[in-house]
C-alpha positions in Angstrom: -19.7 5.4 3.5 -16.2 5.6 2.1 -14.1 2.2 2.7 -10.7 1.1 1.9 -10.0 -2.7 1.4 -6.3 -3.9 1.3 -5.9 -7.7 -0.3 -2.7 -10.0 -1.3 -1.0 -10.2 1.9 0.6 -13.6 3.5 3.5 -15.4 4.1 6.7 -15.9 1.8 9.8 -16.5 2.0 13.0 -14.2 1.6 13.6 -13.0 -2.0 9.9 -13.9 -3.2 7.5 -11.7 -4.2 3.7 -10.7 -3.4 1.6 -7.9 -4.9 -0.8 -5.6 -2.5 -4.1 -4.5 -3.9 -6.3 -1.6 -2.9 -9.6 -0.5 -3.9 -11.8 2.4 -2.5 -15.6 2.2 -3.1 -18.3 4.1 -1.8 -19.8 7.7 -2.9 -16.8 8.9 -3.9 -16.3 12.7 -5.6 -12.6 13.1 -5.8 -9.5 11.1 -5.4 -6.4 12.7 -5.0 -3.2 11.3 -3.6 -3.3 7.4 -2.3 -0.3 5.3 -0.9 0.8 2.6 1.3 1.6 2.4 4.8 3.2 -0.1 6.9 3.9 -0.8 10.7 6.0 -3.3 12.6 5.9 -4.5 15.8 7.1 -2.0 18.5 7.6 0.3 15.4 5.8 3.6 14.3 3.6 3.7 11.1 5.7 4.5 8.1 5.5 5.2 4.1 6.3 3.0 2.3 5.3 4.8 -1.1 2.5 7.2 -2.7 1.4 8.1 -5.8 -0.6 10.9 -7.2 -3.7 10.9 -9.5 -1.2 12.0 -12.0 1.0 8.9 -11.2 3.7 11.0 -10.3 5.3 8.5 -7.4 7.8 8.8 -4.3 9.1 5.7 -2.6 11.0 5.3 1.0 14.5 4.6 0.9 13.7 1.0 2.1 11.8 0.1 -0.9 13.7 1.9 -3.8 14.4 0.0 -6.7 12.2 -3.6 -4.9 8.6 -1.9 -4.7 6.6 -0.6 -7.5 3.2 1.4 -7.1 0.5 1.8 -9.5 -2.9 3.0 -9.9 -6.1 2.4 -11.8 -8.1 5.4 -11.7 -11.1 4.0 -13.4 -11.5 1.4 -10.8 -10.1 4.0 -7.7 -7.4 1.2 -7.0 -3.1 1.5 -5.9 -1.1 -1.6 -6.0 2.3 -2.6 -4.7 4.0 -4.7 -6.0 6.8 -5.9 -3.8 10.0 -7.7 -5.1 12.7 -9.6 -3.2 11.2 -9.5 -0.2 13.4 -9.2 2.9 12.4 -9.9 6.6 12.8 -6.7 7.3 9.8 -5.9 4.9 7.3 -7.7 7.8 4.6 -5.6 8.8 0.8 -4.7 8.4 0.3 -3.1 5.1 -2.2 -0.1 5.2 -3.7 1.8 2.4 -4.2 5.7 2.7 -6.2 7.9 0.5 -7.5 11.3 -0.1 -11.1 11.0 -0.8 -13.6 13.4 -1.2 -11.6 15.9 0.8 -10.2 14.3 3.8 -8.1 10.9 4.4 -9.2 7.6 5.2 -7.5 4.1 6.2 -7.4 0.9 5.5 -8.2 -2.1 7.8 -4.8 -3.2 6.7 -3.0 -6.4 5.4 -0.3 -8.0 7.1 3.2 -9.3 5.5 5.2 -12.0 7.1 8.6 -12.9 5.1 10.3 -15.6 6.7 11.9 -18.8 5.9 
């Protein structure tokens, strides 16, 4: 069975920083595109960024010029690493993937920036 496990998430405060980890394990064929989700309260699910297998990469207008995303394709792993964190940024964090020919989720981290 294919699984997606998100780690790094907690508390900081405003302007700090926090880096996201993903890693996909399982009998896995291909892995194609992979990025990261995130949802607030009362809020619909949005991206926050993806990246291809080719690292080509595509951020939301949110995140721009705070977030990086990265991959590892040896070790089928995205990071995000997050920069000046604002409250805003508060959410569960949830990795997506295309693996082995269809999508799967993460169980999600959450992200609390607060003073």
């Amino acid at each position: 069975q294919v699984q997606l496990v998100e780690s790094g998430g907690g508390l900081m405060q405003p302007g700090g920083s926090l880096g996201l980890s993903c890693a996909a394990s399982g009998s896995i064929s291909s892995v194609r595109i992979m990025g990261w989700y995130r949802q607030a309260p009362g809020k619909e699910r949005e991206l926050v960024a993806w990246i291809t297998s080719g690292g080509v990469t595509n951020y939301s207008d949110s995140v721009k010029g705070r977030f990086t995303i990265s991959r590892d394709n040896a070790k089928n792993t995205i990071y995000l690493q997050m920069n000046s964190l604002e409250p805003e940024d508060t959410a569960v964090y949830y990795c997506n993937a295309e693996i082995n020919w269809r999508y799967y989720w993460g169980q999600g981290t959450q992200v609390t920036v607060s003073s």
